[in-house]
C-alpha positions in Angstrom: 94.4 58.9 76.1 92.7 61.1 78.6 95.3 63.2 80.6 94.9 64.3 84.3 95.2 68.0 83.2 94.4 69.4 79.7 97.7 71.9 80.2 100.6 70.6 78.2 103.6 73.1 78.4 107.2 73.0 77.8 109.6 74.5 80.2 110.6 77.1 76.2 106.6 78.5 77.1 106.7 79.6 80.5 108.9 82.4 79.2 109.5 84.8 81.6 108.2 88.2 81.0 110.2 90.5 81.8 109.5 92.7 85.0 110.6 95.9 83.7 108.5 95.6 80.9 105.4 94.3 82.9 106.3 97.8 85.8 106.1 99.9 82.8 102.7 98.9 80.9 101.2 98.6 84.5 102.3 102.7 85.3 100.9 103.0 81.7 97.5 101.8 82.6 97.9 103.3 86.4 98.3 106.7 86.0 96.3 108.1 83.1 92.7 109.0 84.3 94.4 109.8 88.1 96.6 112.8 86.9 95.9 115.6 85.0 91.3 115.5 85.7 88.9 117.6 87.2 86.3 115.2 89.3 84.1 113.5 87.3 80.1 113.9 87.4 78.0 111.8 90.1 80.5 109.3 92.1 83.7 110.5 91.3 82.9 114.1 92.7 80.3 113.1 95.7 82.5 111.4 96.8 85.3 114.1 97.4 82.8 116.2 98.7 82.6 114.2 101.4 86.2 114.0 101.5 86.2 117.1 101.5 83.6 117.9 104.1 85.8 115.1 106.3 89.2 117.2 105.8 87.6 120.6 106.8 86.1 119.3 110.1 82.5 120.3 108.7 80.6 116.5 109.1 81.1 114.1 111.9 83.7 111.1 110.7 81.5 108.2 111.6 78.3 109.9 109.7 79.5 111.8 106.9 77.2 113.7 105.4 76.9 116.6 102.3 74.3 119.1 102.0 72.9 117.3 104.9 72.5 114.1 103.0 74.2 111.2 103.9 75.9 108.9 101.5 74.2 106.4 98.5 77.1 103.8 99.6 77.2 102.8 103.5 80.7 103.3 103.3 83.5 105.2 106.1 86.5 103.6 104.5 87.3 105.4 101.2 86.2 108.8 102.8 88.7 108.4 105.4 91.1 107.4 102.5 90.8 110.4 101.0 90.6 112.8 103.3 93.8 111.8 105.3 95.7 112.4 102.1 93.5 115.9 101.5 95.4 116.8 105.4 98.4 115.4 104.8 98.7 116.8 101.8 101.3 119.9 101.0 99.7 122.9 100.4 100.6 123.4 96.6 99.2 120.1 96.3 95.2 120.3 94.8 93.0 118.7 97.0 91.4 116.5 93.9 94.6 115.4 93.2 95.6 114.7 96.8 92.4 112.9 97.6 93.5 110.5 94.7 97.0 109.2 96.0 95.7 106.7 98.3 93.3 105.2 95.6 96.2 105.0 93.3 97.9 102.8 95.9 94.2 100.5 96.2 94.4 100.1 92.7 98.2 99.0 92.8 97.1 96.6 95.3 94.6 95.5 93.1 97.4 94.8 90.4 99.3 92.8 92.9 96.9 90.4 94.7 95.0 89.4 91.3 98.9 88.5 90.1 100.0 86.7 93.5 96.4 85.1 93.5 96.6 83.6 90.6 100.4 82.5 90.9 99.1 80.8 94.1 96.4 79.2 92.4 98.4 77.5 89.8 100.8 76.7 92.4 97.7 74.3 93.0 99.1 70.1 92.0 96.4 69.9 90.2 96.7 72.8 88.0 100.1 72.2 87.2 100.8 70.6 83.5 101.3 67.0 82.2 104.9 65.6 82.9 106.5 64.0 79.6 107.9 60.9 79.9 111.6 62.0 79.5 111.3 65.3 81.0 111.0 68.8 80.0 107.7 69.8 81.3 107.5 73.6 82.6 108.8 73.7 85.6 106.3 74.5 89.0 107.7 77.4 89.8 108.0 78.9 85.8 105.0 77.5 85.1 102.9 79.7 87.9 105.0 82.6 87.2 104.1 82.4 83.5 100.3 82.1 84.4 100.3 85.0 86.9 101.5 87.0 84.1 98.7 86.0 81.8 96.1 86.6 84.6 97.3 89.9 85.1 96.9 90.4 81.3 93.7 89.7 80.7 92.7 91.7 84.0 93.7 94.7 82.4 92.4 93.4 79.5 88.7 93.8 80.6 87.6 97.1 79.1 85.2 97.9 82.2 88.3 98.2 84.3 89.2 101.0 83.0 86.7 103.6 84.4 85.9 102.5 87.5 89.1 101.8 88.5 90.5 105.4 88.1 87.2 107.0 89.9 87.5 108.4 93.8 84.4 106.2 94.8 83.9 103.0 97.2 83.7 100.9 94.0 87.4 100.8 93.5 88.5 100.0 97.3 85.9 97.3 97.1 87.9 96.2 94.1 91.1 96.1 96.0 90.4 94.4 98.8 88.2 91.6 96.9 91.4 91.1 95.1 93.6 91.2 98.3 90.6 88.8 99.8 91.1 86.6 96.3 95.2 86.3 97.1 95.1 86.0 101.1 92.2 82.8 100.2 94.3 81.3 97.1 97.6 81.5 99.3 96.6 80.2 103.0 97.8 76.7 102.5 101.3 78.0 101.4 101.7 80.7 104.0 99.5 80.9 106.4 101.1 84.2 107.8 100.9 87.4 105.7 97.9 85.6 103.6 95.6 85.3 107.1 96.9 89.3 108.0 95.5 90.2 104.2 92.6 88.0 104.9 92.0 90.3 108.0 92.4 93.2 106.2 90.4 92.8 103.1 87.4 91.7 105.0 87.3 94.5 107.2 88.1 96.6 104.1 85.2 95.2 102.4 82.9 95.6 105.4 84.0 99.6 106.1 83.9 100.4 102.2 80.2 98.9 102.0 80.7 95.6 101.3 79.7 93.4 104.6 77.5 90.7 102.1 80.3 90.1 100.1 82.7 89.6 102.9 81.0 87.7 104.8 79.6 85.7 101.4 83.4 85.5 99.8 84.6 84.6 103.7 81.8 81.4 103.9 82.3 80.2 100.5 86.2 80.2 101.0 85.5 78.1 104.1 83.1 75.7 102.5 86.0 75.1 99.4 88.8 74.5 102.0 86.8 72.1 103.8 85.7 70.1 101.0 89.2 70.2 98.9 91.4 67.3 99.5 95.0 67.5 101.1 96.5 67.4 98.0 95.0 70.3 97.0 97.7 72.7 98.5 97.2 71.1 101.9 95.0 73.2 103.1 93.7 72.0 106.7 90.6 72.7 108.9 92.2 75.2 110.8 92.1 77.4 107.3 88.5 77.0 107.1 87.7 78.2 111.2 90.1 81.0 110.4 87.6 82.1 107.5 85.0 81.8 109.9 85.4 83.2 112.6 87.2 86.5 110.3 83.5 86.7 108.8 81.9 86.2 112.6 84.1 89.2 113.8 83.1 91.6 110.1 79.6 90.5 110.5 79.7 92.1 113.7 81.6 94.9 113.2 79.0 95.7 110.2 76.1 95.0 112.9 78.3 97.6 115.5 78.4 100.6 112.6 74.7 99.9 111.3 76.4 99.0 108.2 73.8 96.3 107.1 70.7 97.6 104.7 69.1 95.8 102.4 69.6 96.9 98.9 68.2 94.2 96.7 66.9 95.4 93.5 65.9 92.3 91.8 65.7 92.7 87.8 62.3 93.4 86.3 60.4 91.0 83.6 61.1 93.1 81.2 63.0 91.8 77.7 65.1 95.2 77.3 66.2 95.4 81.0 67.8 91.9 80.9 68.9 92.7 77.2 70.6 95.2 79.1 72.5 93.3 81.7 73.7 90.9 78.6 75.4 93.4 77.4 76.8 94.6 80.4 78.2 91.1 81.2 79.3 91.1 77.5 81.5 93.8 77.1 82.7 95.2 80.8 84.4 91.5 81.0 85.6 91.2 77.3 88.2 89.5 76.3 88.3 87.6 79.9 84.9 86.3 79.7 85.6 84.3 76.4 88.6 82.5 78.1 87.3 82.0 81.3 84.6 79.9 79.5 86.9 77.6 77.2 88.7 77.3 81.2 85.5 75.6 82.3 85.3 73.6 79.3 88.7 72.5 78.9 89.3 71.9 82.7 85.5 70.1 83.2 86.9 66.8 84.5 88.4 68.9 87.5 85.4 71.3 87.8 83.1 68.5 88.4 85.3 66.0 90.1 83.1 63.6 92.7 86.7 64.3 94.6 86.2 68.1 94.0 90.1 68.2 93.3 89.7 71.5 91.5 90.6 74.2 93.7 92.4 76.2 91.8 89.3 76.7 89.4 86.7 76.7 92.4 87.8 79.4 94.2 87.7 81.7 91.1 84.3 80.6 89.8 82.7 81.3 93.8 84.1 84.6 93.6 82.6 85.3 90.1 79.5 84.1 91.1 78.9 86.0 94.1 79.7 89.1 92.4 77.4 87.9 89.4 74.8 87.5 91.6 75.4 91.2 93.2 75.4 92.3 89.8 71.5 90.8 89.1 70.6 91.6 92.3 71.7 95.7 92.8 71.2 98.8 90.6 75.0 100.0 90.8 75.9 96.7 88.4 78.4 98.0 86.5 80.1 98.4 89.9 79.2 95.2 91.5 80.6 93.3 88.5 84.0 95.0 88.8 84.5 92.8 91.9 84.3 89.4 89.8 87.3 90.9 87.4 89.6 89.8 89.7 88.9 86.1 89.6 87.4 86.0 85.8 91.2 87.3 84.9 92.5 84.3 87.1 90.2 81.8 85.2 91.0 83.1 81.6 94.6 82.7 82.5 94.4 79.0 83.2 93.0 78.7 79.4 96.1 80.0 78.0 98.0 76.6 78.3 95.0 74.9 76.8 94.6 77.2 73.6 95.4 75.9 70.0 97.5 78.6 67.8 94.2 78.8 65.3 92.6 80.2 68.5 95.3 82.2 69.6 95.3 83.8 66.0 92.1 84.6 65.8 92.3 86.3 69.2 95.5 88.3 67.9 93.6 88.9 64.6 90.5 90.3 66.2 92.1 92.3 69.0 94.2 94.2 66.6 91.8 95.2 64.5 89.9 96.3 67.2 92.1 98.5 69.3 94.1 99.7 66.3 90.8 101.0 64.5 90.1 102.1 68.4 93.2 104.4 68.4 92.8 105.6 65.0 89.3 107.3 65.8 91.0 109.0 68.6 93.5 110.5 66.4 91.6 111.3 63.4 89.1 113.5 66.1 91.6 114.9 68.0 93.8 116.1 64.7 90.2 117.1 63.8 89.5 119.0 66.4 92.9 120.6 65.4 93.1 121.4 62.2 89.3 121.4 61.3 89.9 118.3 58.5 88.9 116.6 58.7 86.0 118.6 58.9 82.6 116.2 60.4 84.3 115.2 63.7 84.9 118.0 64.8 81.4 119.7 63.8 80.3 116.5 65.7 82.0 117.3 68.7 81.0 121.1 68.2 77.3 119.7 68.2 77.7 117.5 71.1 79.8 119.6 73.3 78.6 123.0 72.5 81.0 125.5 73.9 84.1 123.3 73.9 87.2 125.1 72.9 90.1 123.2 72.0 93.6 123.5 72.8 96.9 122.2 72.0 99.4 120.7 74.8 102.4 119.4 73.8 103.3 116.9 77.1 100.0 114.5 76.3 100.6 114.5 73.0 104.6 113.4 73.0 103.0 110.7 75.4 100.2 109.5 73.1 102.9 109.4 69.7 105.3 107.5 72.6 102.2 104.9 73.3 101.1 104.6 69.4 104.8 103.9 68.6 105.0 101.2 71.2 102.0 99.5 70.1 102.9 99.4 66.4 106.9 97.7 68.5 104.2 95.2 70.2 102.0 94.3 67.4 105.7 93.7 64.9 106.9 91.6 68.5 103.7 89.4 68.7 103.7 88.4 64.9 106.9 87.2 64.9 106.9 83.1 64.7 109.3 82.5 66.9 107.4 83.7 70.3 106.3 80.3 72.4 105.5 82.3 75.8 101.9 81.1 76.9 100.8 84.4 78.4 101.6 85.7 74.1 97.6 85.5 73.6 96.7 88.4 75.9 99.4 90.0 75.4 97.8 92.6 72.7 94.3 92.8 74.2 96.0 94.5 77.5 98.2 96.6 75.2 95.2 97.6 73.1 93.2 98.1 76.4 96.2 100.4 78.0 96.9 102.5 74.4 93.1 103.1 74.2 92.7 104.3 78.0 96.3 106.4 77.5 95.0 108.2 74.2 91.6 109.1 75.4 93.3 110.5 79.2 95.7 112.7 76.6 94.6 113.6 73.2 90.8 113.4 74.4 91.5 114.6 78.0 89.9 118.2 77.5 86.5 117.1 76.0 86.0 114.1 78.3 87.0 117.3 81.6 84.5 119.5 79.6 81.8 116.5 79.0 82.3 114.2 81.8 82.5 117.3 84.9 80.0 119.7 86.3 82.7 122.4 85.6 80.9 123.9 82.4 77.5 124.4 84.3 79.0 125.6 87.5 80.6 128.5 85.7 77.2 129.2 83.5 75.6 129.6 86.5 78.3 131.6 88.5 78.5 134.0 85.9 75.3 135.5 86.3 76.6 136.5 90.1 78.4 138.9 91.5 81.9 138.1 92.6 81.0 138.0 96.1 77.3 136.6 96.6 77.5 135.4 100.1 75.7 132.6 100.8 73.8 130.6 98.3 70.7 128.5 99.1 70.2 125.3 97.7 67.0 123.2 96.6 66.8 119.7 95.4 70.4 119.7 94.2 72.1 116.1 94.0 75.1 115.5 95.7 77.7 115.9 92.8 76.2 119.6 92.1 76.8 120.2 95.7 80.2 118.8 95.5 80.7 120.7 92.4 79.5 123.8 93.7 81.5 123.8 96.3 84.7 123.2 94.7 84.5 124.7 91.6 83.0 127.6 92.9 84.1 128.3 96.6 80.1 129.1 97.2 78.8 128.9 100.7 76.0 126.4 100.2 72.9 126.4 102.5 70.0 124.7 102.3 67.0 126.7 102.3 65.3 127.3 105.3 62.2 129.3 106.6 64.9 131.2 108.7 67.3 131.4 105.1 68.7 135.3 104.0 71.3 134.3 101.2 69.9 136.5 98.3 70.8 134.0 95.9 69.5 130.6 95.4 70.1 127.4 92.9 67.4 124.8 92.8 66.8 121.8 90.8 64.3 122.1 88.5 61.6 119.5 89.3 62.4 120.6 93.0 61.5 124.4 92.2 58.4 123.6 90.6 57.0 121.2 93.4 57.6 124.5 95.8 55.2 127.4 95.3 56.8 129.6 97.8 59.9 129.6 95.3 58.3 129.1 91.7 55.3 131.3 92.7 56.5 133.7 95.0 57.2 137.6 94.9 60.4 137.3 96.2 62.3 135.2 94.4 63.1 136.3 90.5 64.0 133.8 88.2 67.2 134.9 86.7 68.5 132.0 84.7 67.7 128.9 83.6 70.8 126.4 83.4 72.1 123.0 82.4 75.5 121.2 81.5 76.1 122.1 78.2 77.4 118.5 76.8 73.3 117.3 78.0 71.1 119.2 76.0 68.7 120.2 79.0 68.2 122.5 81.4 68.3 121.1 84.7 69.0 123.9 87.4 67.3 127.5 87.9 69.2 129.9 89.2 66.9 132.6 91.4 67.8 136.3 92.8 66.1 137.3 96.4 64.4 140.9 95.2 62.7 142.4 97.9 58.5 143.3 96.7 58.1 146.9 96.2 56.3 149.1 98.9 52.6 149.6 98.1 52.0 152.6 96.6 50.6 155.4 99.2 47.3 156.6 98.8 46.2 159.0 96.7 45.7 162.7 98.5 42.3 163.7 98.6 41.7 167.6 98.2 40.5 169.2 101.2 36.4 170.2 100.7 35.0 173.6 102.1 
């Protein structure tokens, strides 16, 4: 007997989960890798130098720019962000850490529409389960709660969350408001109020953080799905669709007014080890939510490729993963452009959990402990390692990789890393246990495994990763051949994060160098220096050092010292002749 929807659930598995519990493990996942950091290299520190720059009153606020150069992102948006919180902030409060608060809140926000969107999206009467013939189906309202909470789930889930959405950088407030974009679209035809403001906002969000193609390609493709879904599918009505439009008329113009539009297609090469490449990039950044979503598409096919196209619930995911798929092919930042699908793929994986024999489910609890319990074991074995010295290879192999390191003991991350192991070992002894009939149960331990992983490595590992991952190391190799007080410093073909670096590490007035430049010091970047005979070649500048971050194994920056040539020699007396 073929049923109209392949979900069959009982009121006993919509189980709520309960909200403390889900507040907590979200703070668990939310604050390591914002507190406690120095800026990280490339993105994560460029992009509080601008900030920076922005809160000082040294760059113009429409036209950012650092060291003179402007931005790699067309974005105003998250340098705003951060440096309204970096001038608002107290004055014991670090500017790093200060510049973070607001993205903290984007990635909250992030949290919260991918849960509401996908609550709205089973809300859907075609996604709801099959009604038994004497009652005790799962009840609408339980039913979408109980998904929501899955899709939430596997969003943490995905391991490339993790990163990017604890970096200062455009990436993660395109993230937000894709997901606020993902809610206002799945919502509309329930409450056309607050889901039309978000709408508003998430474009324009989208367009000011760098974004205008994927507004106004998310914003068309929303409009095309209302006008094609039937009434029954949440009654959504034409004037839904016009609203998308003309949203994306007034960001495309806005985006036009702030000479936001450039064209940054990178299309892949035909080579076999650059798509190899982007395999594995969709592989693991979206594991374990790509494996559901896919059993989604094949368990939900008869409302995927309805002649009625009854599926929206499953069509307005599966446009928003595939224009962010098709960013991802199509741009060299991919890691980044694929964090916008996450959103939606964690929506479509959810709707597979009512659809998933217990086999499956085993095999999924089976493989994601395994995983993330061998995953935190590592962790501890180096850092007790690094330690004690036994035992004794990983920490020579961290001695080798991160020459210079020095270890130290802290007792707050590590009461916090034995509190997270001990509730992991409470979750996996919970989850084996027969009696649990809760649908969202099967993605329950791969966001656990996802959050203990991400805790352990921001506490036990934090040092390294600040020593490895920073420009800290290299800024204070090359500050130490100074003096104290060296004025200003000229700079050559340095990249943004060294400037950024530089700058706040150091306190160093930067210039870049001029004809008309006096500082008596100067950094350059290697390949720079050498393309500039009047530095590499001339009298007047002495090499004094030759730099690079300790964790990379090369020398990338040469540090040089203004000396002044001597005075030519006077010539020799002659002796007078009679």
């Amino acid at each position: 007997m073929n049923q109209p929807t392949p979900a069959i659930v009982a009121q006993a598995g919509v189980k709520r989960l309960p909200r403390l519990a889900l507040l907590l493990f979200c703070l668990a996942y939310l604050l390591p890798g914002f507190l406690g950091r120095a800026p990280w290299k490339r993105d994560d520190i460029a992009t509080f130098g601008y900030m920076a720059e922005l809160a000082r009153g040294a760059t113009d606020w429409w036209h950012p720019v650092l060291g003179g150069m402007a931005p790699e992102v067309d974005a105003l948006l998250p340098y705003w962000l951060g440096a309204w919180a970096i001038q608002l902030a107290p004055a014991w409060l670090a500017p790093d850490l200060a510049s973070r608060l607001p993205f903290m809140g984007l990635l909250v926000l992030a949290l919260v529409g991918t849960w509401y969107g996908t609550y709205y999206l089973a809300r859907s009467p075609m996604a709801q389960p099959v009604a038994f013939a004497f009652g005790g189906e799962a009840r609408p309202t339980d039913y979408a709660r109980a998904i929501a909470d899955g899709g939430l789930l596997a969003f943490i889930a995905c391991l490339g969350l993790a990163q990017l959405a604890h970096e200062t950088t455009p990436a993660l407030t395109q993230l937000c408001f894709t997901a606020l974009l993902f809610y206002a679209m799945a919502a509309l035809p329930y409450r056309p109020v607050a889901p039309g403001v978000c709408a508003a906002v998430a474009l324009m969000g989208l367009t000011l953080s760098g974004a205008p193609f994927m507004a106004l390609f998310l914003a068309l493709g929303g409009t095309a799905i209302y006008l094609l879904a039937p009434p029954a599918e949440g009654s959504p009505k034409k004037w839904h669709a016009s609203s998308l439009a003309l949203m994306a008329l007034g960001c495309a113009l806005l985006a036009s007014y702030l000479h936001l539009w450039h064209w940054r297609i990178d299309l892949p090469q035909a080579k076999l080890a650059e798509w190899q490449g982007l395999g594995r990039l969709f592989l693991w950044f979206t594991w374990p939510a790509w494996p559901l979503a896919v059993w989604t598409l094949w368990r939900w096919r008869r409302q995927v490729f309805s002649a009625r196209f009854t599926g929206l619930h499953l069509w307005l995911p599966i446009w928003f993963v595939a224009v962010a798929s098709v960013a991802t092919l199509t741009t060299r930042s991919a890691d980044r452009s694929l964090l916008l699908a996450l959103p939606a793929l964690a929506a479509l994986a959810a709707f597979a959990l009512p659809t998933l024999s217990r086999s499956v489910g085993a095999l999924i609890d089976w493989f994601t402990l395994i995983f993330f319990t061998g995953s935190a074991l590592v962790i501890w074995v180096v850092w007790i390692s690094m330690q004690t010295g036994f035992p004794a290879k990983p920490a020579a192999n961290v001695a080798r990789l991160a020459p210079g390191f020095v270890h130290s003991f802290s007792l707050a991350p590590f009461l916090v890393a034995l509190a997270a192991s001990m509730v992991w070992a409470w979750l996996v002894k919970w989850r084996v246990d027969r009696h649990q009939a809760a649908i969202w149960k099967s993605v329950v331990l791969p966001a656990g495994g996802a959050a203990l992983s991400w805790l352990l490595l921001m506490t036990l590992w934090l040092p390294l990763l600040d020593f490895a991952r920073s420009h800290a190391p290299m800024v204070r190799l090359v500050t130490s051949a100074m003096p104290a007080s060296p004025g200003c410093v000229a700079t050559l073909g340095l990249q943004r994060s060294q400037i950024a670096a530089f700058q706040f590490h150091s306190q160093l007035q930067l210039q870049a160098l001029g004809s008309h430049n006096t500082c008596d010091w100067l950094i350059a970047d290697i390949d720079a220096a050498r393309q500039r005979p009047d530095v590499s070649a001339s009298p007047t500048w002495h090499l004094t050092r030759s730099v690079g971050h300790p964790a990379e194994r090369k020398d990338s920056i040469w540090l040089y010292e203004r000396r002044l040539p001597p005075p030519p020699a006077p010539p020799a007396a002659t002796e007078k002749q009679d």
